[in-house]
PQR file with spaces between the fields and no chain letter, atoms N, CA, C, O and H, PARSE charges and radii, in Angstrom:
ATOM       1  N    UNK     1     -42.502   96.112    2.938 -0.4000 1.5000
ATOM       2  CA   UNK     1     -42.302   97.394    3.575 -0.0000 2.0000
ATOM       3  C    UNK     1     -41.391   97.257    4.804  0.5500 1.7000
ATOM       4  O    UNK     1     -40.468   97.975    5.190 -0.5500 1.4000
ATOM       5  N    UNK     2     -41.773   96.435    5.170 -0.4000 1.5000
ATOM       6  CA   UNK     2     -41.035   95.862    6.977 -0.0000 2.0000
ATOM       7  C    UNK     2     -39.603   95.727    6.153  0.5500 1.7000
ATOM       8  O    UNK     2     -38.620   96.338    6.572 -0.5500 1.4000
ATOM       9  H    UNK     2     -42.523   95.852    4.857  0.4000 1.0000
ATOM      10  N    UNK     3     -39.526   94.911    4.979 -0.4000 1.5000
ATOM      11  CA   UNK     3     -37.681   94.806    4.707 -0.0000 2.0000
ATOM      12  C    UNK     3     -37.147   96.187    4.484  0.5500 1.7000
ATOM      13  O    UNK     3     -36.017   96.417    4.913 -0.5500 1.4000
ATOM      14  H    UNK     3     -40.325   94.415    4.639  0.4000 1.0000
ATOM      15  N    UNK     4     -37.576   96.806    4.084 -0.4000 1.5000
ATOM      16  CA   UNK     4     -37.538   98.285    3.265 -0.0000 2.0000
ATOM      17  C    UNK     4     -36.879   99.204    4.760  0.5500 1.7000
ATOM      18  O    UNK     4     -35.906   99.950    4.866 -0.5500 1.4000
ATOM      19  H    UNK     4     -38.494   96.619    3.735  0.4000 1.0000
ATOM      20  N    UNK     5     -37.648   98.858    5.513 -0.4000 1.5000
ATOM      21  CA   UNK     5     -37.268   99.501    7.078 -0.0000 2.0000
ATOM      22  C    UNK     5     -36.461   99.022    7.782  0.5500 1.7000
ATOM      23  O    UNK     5     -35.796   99.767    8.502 -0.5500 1.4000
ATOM      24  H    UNK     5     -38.439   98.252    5.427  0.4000 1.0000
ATOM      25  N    UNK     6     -36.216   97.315    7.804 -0.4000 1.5000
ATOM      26  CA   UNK     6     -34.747   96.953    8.244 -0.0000 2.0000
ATOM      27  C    UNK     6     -33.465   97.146    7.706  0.5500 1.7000
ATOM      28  O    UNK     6     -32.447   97.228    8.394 -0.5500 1.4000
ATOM      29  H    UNK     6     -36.757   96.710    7.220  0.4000 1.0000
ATOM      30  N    UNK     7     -33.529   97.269    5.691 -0.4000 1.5000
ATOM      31  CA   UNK     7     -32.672   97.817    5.321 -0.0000 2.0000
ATOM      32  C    UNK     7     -31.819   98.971    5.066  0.5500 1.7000
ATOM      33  O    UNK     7     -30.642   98.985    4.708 -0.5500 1.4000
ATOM      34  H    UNK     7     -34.356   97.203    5.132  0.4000 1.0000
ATOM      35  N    UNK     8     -32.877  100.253    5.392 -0.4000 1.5000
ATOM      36  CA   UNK     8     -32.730  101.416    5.679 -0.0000 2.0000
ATOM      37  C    UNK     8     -31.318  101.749    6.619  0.5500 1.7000
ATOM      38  O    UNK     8     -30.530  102.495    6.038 -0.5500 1.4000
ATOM      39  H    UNK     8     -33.834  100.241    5.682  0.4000 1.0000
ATOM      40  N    UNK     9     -31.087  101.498    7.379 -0.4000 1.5000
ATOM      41  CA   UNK     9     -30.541  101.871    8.776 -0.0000 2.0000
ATOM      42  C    UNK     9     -28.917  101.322    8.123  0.5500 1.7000
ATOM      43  O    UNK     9     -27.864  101.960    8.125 -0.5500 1.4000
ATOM      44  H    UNK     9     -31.727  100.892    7.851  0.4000 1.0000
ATOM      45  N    UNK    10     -29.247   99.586    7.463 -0.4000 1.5000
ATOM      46  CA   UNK    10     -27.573   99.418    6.877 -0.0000 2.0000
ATOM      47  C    UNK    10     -27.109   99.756    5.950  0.5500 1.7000
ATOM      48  O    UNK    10     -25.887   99.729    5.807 -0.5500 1.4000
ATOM      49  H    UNK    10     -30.103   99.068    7.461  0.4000 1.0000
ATOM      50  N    UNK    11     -27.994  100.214    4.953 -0.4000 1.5000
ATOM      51  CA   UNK    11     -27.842  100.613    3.447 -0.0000 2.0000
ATOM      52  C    UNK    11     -27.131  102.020    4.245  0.5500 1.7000
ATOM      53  O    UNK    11     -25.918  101.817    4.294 -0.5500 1.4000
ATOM      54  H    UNK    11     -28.987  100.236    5.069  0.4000 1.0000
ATOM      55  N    UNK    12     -27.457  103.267    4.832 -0.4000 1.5000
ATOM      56  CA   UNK    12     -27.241  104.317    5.604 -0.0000 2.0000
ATOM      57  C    UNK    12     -25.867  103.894    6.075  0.5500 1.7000
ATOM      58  O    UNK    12     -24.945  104.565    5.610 -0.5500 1.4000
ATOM      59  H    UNK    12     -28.442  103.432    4.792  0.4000 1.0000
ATOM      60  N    UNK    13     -25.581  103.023    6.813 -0.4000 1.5000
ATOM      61  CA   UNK    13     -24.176  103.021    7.416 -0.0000 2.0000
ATOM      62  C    UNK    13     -23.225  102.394    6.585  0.5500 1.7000
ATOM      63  O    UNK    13     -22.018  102.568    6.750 -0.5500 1.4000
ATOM      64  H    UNK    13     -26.329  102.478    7.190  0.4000 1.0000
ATOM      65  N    UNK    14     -23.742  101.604    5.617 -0.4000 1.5000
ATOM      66  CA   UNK    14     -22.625  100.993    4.562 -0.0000 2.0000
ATOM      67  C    UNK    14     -21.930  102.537    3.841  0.5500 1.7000
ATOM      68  O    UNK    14     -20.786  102.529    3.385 -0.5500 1.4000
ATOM      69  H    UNK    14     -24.723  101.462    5.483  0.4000 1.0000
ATOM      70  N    UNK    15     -22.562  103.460    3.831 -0.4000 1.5000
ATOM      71  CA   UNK    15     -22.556  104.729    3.060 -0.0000 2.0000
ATOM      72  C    UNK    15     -21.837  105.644    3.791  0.5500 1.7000
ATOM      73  O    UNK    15     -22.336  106.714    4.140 -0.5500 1.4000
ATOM      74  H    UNK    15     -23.491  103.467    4.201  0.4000 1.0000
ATOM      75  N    UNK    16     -20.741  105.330    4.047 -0.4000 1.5000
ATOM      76  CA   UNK    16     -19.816  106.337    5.306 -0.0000 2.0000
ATOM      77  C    UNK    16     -18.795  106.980    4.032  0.5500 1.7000
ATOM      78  O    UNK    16     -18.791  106.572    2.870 -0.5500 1.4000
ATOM      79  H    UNK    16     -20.336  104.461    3.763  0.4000 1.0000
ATOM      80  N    UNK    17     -17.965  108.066    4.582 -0.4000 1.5000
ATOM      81  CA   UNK    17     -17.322  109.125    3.721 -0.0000 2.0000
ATOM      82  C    UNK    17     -15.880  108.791    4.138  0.5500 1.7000
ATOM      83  O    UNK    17     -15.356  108.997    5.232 -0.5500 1.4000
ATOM      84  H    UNK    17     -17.968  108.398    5.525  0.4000 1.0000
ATOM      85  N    UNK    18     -15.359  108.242    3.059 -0.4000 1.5000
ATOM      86  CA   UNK    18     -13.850  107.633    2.790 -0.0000 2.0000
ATOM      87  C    UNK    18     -12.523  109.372    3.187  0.5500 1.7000
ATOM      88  O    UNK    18     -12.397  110.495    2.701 -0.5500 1.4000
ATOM      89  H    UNK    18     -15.785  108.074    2.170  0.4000 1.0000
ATOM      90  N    UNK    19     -11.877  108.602    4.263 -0.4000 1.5000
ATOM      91  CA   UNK    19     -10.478  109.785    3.924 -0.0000 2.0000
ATOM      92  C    UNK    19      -9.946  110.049    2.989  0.5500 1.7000
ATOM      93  O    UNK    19      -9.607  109.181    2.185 -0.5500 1.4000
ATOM      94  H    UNK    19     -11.979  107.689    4.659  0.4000 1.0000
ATOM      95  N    UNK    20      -9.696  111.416    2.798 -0.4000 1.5000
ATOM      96  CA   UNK    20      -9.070  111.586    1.462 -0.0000 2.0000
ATOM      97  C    UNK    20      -7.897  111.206    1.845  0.5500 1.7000
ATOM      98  O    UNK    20      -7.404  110.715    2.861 -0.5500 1.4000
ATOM      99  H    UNK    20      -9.971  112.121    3.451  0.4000 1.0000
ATOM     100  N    UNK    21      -7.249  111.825   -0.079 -0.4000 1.5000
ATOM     101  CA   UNK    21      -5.667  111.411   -0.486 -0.0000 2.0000
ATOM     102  C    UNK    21      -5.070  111.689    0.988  0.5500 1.7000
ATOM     103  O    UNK    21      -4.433  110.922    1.711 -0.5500 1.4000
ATOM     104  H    UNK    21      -7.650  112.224   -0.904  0.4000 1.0000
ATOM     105  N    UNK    22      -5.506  113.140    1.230 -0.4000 1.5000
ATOM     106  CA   UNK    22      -4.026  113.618    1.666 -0.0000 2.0000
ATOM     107  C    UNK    22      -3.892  113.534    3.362  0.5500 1.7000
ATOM     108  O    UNK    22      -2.863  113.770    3.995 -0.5500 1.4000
ATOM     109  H    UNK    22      -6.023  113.763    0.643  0.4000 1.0000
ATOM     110  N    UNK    23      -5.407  113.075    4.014 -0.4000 1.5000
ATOM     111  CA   UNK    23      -5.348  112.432    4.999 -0.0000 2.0000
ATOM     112  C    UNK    23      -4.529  111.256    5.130  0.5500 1.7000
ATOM     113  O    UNK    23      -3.559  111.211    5.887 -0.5500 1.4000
ATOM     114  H    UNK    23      -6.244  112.883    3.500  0.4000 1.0000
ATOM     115  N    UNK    24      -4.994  110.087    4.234 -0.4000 1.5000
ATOM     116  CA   UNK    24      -4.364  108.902    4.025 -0.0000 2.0000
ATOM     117  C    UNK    24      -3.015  109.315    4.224  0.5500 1.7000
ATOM     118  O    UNK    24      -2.359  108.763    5.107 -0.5500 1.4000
ATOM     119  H    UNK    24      -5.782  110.124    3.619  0.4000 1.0000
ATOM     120  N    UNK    25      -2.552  110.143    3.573 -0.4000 1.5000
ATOM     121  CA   UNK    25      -0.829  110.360    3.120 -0.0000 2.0000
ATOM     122  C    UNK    25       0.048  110.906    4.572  0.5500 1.7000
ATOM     123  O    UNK    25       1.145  110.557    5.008 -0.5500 1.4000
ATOM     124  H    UNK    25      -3.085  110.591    2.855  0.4000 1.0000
ATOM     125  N    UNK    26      -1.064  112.014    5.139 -0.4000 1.5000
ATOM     126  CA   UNK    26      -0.573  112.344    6.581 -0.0000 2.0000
ATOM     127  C    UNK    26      -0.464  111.637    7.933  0.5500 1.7000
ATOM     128  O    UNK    26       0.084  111.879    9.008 -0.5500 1.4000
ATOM     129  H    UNK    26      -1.955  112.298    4.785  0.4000 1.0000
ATOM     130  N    UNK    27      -1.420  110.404    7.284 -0.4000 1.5000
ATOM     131  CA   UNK    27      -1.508  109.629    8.520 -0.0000 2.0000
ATOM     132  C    UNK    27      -0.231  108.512    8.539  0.5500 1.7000
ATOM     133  O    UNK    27       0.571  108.351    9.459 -0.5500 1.4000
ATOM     134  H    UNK    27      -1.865  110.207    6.410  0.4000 1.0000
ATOM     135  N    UNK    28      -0.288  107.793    7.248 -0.4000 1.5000
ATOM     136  CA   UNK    28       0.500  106.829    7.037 -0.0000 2.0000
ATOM     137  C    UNK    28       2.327  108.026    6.773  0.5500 1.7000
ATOM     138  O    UNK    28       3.413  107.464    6.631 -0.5500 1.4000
ATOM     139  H    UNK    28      -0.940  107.924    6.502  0.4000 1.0000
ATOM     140  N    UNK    29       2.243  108.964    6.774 -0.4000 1.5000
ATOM     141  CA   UNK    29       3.661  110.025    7.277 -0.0000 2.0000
ATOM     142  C    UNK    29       4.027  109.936    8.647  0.5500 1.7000
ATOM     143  O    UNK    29       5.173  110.190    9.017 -0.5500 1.4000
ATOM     144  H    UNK    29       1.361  109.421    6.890  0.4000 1.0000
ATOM     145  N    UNK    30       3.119  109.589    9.423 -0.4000 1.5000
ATOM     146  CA   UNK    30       3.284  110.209   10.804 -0.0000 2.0000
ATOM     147  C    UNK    30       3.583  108.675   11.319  0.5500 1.7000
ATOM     148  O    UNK    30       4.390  108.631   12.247 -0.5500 1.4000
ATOM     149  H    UNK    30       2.188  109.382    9.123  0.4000 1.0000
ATOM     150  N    UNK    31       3.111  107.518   10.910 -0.4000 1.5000
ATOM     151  CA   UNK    31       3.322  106.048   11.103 -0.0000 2.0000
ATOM     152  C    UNK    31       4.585  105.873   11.112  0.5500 1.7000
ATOM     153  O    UNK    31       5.266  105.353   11.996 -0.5500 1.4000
ATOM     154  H    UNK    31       2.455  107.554   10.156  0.4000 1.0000
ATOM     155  N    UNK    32       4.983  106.411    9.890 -0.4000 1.5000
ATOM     156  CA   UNK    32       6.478  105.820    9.031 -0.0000 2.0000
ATOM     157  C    UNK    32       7.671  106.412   10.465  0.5500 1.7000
ATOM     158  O    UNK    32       8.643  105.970   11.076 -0.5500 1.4000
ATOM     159  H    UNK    32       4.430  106.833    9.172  0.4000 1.0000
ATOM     160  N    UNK    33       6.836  107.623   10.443 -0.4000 1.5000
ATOM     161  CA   UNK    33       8.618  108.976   11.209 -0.0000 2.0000
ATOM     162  C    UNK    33       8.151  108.178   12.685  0.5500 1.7000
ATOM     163  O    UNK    33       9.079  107.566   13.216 -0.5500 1.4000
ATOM     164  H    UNK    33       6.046  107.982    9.946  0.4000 1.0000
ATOM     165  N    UNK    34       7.461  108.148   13.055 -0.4000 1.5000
ATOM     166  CA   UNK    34       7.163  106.849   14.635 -0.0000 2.0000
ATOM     167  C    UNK    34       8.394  105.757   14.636  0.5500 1.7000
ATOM     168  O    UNK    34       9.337  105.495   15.383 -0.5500 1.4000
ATOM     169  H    UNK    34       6.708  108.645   12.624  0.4000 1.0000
ATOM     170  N    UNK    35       7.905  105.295   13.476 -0.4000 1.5000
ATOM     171  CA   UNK    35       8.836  103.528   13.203 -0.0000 2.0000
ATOM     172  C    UNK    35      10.314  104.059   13.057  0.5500 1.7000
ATOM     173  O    UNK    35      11.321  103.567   13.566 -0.5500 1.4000
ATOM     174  H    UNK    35       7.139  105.508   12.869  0.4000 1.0000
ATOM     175  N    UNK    36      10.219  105.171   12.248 -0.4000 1.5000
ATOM     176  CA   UNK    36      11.853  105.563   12.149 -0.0000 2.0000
ATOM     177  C    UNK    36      12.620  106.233   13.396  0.5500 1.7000
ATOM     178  O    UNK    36      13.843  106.295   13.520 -0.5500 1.4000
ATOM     179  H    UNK    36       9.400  105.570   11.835  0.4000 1.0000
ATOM     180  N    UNK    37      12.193  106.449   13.793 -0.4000 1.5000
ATOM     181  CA   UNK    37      12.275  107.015   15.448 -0.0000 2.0000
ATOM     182  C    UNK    37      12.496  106.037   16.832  0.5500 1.7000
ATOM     183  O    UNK    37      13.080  106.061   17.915 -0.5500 1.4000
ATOM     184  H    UNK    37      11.199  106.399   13.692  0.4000 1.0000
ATOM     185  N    UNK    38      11.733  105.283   16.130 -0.4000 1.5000
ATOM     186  CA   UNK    38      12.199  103.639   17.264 -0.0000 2.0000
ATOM     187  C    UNK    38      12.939  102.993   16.973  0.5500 1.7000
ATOM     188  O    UNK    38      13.418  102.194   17.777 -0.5500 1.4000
ATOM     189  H    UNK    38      11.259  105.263   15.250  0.4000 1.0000
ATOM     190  N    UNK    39      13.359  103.071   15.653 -0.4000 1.5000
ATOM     191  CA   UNK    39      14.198  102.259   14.931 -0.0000 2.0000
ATOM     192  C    UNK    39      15.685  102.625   15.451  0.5500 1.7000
ATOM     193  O    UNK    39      16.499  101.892   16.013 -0.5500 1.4000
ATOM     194  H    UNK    39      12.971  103.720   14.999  0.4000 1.0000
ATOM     195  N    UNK    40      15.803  104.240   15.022 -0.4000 1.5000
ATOM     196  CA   UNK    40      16.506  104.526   15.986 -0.0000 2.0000
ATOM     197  C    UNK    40      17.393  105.266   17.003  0.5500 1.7000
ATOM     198  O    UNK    40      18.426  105.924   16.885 -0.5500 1.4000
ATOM     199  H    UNK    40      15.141  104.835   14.566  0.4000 1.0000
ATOM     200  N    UNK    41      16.630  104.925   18.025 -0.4000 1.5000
ATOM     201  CA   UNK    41      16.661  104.415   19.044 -0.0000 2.0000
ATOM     202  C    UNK    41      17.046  103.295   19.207  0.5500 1.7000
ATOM     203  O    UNK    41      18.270  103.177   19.260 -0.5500 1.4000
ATOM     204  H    UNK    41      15.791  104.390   18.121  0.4000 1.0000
ATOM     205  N    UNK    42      16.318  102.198   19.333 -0.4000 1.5000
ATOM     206  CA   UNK    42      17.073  100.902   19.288 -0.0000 2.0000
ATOM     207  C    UNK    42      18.373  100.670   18.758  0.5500 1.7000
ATOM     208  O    UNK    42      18.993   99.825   19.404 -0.5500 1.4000
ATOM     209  H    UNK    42      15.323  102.294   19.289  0.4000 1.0000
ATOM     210  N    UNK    43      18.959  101.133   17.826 -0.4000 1.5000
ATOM     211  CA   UNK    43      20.062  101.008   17.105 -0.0000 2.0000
ATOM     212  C    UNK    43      21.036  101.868   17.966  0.5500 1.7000
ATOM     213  O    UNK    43      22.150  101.390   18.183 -0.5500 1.4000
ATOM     214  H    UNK    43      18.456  101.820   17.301  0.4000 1.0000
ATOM     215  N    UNK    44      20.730  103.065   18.467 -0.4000 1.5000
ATOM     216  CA   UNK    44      21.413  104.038   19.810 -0.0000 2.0000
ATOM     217  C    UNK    44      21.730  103.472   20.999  0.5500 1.7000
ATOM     218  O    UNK    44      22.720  103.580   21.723 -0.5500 1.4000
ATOM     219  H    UNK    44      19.825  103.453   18.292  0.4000 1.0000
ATOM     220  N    UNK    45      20.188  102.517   21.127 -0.4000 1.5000
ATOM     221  CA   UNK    45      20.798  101.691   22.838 -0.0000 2.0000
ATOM     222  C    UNK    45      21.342  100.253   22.192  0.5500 1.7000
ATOM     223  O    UNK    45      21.899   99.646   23.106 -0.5500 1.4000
ATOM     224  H    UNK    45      19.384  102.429   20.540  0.4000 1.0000
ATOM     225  N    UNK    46      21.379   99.608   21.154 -0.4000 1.5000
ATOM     226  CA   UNK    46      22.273   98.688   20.774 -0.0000 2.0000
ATOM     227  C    UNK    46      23.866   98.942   20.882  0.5500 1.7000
ATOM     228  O    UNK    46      24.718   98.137   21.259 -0.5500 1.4000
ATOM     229  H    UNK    46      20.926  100.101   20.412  0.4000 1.0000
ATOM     230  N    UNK    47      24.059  100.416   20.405 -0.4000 1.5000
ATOM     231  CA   UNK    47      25.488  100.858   20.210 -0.0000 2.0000
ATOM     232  C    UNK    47      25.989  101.178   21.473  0.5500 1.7000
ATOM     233  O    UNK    47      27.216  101.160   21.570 -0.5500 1.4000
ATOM     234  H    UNK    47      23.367  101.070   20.099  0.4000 1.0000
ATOM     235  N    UNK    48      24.994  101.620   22.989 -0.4000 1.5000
ATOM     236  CA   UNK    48      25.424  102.043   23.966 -0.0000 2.0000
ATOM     237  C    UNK    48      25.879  100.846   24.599  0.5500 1.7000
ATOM     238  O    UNK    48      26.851  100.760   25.349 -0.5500 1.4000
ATOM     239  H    UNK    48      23.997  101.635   22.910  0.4000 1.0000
ATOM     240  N    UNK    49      24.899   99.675   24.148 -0.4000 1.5000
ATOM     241  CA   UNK    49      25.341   98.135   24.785 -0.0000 2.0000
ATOM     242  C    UNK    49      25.989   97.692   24.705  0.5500 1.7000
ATOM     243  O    UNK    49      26.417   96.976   25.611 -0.5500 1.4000
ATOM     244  H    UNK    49      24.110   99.745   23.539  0.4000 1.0000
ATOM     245  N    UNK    50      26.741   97.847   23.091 -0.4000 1.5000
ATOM     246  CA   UNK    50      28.212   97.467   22.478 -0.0000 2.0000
ATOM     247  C    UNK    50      29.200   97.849   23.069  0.5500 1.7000
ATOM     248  O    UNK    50      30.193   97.172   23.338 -0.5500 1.4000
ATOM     249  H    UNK    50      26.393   98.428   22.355  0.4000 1.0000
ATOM     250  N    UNK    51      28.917   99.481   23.432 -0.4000 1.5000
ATOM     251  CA   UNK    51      30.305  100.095   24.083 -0.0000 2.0000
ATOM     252  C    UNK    51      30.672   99.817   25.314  0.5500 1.7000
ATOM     253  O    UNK    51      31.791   99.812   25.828 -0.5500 1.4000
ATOM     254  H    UNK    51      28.111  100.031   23.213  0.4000 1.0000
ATOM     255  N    UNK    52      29.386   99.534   25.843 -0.4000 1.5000
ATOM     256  CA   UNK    52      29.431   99.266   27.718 -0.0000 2.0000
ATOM     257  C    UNK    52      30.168   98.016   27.544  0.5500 1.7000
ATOM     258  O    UNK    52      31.072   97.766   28.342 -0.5500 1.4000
ATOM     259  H    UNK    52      28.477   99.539   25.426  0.4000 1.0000
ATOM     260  N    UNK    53      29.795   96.904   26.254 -0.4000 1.5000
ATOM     261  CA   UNK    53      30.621   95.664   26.962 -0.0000 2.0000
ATOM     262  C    UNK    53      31.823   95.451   26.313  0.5500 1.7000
ATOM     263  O    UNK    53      32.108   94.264   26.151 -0.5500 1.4000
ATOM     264  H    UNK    53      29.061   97.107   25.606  0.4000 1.0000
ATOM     265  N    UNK    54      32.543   96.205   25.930 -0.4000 1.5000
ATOM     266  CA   UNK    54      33.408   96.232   25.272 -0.0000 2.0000
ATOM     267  C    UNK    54      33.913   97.592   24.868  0.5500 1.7000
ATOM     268  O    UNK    54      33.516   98.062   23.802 -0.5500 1.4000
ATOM     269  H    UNK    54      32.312   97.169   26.062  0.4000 1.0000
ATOM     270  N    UNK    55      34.900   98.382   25.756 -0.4000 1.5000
ATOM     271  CA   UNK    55      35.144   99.358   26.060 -0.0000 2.0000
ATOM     272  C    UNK    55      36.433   99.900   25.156  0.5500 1.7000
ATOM     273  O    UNK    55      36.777  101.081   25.212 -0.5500 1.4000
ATOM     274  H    UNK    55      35.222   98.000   26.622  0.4000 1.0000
ATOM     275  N    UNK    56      37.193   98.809   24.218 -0.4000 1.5000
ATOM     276  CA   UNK    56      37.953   99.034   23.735 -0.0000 2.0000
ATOM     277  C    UNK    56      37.864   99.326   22.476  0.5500 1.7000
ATOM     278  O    UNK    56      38.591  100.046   21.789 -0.5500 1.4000
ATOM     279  H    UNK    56      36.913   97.850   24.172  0.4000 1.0000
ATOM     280  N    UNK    57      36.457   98.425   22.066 -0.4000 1.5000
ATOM     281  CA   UNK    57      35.364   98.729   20.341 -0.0000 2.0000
ATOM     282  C    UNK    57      35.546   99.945   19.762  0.5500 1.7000
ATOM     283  O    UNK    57      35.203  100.959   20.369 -0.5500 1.4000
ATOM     284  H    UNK    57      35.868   97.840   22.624  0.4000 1.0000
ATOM     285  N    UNK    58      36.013   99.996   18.726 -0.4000 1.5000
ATOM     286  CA   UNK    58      35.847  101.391   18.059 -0.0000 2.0000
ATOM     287  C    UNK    58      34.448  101.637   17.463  0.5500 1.7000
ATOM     288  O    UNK    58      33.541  100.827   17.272 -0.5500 1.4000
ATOM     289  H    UNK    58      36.292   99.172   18.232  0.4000 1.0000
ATOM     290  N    UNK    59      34.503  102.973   17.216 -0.4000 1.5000
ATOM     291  CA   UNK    59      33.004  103.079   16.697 -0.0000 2.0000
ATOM     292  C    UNK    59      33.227  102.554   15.061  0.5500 1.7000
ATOM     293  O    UNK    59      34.242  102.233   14.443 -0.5500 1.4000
ATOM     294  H    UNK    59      35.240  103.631   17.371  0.4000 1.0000
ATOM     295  N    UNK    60      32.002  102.617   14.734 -0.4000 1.5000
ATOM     296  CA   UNK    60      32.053  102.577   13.042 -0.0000 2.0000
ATOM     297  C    UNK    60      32.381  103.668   12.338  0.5500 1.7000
ATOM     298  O    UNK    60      31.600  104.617   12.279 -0.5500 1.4000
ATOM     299  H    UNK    60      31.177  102.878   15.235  0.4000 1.0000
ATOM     300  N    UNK    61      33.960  103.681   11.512 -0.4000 1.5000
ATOM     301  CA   UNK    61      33.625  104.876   10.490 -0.0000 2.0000
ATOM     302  C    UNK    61      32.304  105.433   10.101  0.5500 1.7000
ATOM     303  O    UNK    61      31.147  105.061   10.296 -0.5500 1.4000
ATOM     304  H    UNK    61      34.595  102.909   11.560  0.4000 1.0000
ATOM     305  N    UNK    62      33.011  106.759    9.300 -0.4000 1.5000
ATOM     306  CA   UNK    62      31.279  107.091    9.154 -0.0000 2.0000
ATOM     307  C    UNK    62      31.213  106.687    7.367  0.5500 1.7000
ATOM     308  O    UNK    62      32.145  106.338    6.642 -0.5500 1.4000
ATOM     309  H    UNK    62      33.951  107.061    9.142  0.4000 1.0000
ATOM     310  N    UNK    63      30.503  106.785    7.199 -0.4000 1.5000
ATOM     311  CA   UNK    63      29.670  106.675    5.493 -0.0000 2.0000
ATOM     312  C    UNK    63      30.631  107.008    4.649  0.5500 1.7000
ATOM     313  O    UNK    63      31.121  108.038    5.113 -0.5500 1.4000
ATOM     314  H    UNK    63      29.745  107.068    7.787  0.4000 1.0000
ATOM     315  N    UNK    64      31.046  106.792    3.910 -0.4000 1.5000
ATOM     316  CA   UNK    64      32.035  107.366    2.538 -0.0000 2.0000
ATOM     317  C    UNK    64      31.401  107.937    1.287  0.5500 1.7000
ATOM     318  O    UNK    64      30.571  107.417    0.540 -0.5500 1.4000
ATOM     319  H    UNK    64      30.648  105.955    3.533  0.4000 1.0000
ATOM     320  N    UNK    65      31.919  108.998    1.234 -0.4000 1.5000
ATOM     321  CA   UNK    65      30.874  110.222    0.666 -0.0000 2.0000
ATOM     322  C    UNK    65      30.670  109.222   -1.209  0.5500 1.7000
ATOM     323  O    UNK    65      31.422  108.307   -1.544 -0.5500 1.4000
ATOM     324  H    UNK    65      32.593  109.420    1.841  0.4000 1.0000
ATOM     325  N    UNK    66      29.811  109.615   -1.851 -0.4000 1.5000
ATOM     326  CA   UNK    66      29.623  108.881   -3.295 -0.0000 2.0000
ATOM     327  C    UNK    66      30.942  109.625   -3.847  0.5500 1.7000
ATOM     328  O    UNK    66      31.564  110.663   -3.619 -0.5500 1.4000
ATOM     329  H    UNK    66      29.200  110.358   -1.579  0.4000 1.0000
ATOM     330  N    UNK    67      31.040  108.178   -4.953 -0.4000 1.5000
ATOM     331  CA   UNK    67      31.985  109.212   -6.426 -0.0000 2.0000
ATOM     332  C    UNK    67      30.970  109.796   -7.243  0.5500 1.7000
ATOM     333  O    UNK    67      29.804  109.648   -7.609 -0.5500 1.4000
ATOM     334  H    UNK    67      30.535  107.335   -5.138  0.4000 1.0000
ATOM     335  N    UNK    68      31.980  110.535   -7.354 -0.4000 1.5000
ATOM     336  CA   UNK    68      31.185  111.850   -8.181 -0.0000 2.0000
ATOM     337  C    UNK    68      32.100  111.379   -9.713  0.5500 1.7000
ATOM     338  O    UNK    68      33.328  111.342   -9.780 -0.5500 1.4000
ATOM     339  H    UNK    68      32.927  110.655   -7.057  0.4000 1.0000
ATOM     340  N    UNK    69      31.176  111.060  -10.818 -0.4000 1.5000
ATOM     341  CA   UNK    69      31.421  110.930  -12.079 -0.0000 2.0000
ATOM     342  C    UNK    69      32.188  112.022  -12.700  0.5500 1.7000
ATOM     343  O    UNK    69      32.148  113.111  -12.128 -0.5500 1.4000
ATOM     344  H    UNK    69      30.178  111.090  -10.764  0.4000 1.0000
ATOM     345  N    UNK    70      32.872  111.908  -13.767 -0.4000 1.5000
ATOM     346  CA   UNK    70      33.479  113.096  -14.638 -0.0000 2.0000
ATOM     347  C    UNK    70      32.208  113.629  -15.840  0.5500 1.7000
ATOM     348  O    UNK    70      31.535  113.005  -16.660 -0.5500 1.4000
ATOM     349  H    UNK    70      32.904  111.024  -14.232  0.4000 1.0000
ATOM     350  N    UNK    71      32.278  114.818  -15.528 -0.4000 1.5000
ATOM     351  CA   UNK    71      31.065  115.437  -16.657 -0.0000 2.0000
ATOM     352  C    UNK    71      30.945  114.838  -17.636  0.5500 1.7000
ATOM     353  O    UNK    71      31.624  113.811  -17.615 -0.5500 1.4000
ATOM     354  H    UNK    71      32.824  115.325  -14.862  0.4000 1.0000
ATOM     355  N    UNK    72      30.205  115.028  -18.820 -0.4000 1.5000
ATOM     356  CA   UNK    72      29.907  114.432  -19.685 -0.0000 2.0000
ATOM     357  C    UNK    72      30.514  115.418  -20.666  0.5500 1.7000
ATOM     358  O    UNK    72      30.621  116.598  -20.332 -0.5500 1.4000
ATOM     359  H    UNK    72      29.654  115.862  -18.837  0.4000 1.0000
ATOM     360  N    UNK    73      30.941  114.974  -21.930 -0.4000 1.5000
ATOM     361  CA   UNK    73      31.794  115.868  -22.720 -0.0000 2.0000
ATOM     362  C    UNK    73      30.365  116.654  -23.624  0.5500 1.7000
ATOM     363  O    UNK    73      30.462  117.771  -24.132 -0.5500 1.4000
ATOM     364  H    UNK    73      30.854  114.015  -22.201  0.4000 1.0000
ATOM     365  N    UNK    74      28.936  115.700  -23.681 -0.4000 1.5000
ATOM     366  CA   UNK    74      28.197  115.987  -24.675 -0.0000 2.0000
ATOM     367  C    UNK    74      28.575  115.112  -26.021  0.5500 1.7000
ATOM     368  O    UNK    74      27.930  115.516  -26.989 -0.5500 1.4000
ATOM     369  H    UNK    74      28.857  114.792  -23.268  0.4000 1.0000
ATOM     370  N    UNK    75      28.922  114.681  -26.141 -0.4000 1.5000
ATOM     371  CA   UNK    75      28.715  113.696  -27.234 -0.0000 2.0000
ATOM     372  C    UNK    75      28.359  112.715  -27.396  0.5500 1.7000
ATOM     373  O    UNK    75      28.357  112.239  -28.531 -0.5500 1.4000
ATOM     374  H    UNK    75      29.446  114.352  -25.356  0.4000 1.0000
């Protein structure tokens, strides 16, 4: 009986109520846009550091848009 009453109390707390999906999903969302946000940043004051020491540096072109394929005839 005495075990019955010490086990009570952990059997009870082993038994806790799991976050759902879409908690999980909002939390680990809000992690990601944090990290991407520092990321950069850092990459902003890297580029401000570049320019300060070297004043003549050009920036980086920007991105070059994709090729765009020729339609498909369907056959």
């Amino acid at each position: 009986m005495r075990r019955l009453a010490l086990m009570l109390p952990l059997l009870l707390a082993a038994c806790h109520k799991e976050p759902a999906f879409d908690e999980r999903y909002d939390k680990a969302a809000k992690e990601i846009e944090a990290r991407a946000k520092t990321m950069d940043a850092d990459i902003a004051e890297a580029a401000r550091a570049a320019a300060a020491t070297d004043p003549e540096a050009k920036p980086l072109p920007a991105p070059a848009r994709p090729a765009n394929a020729r339609p498909s005839s369907g056959e």
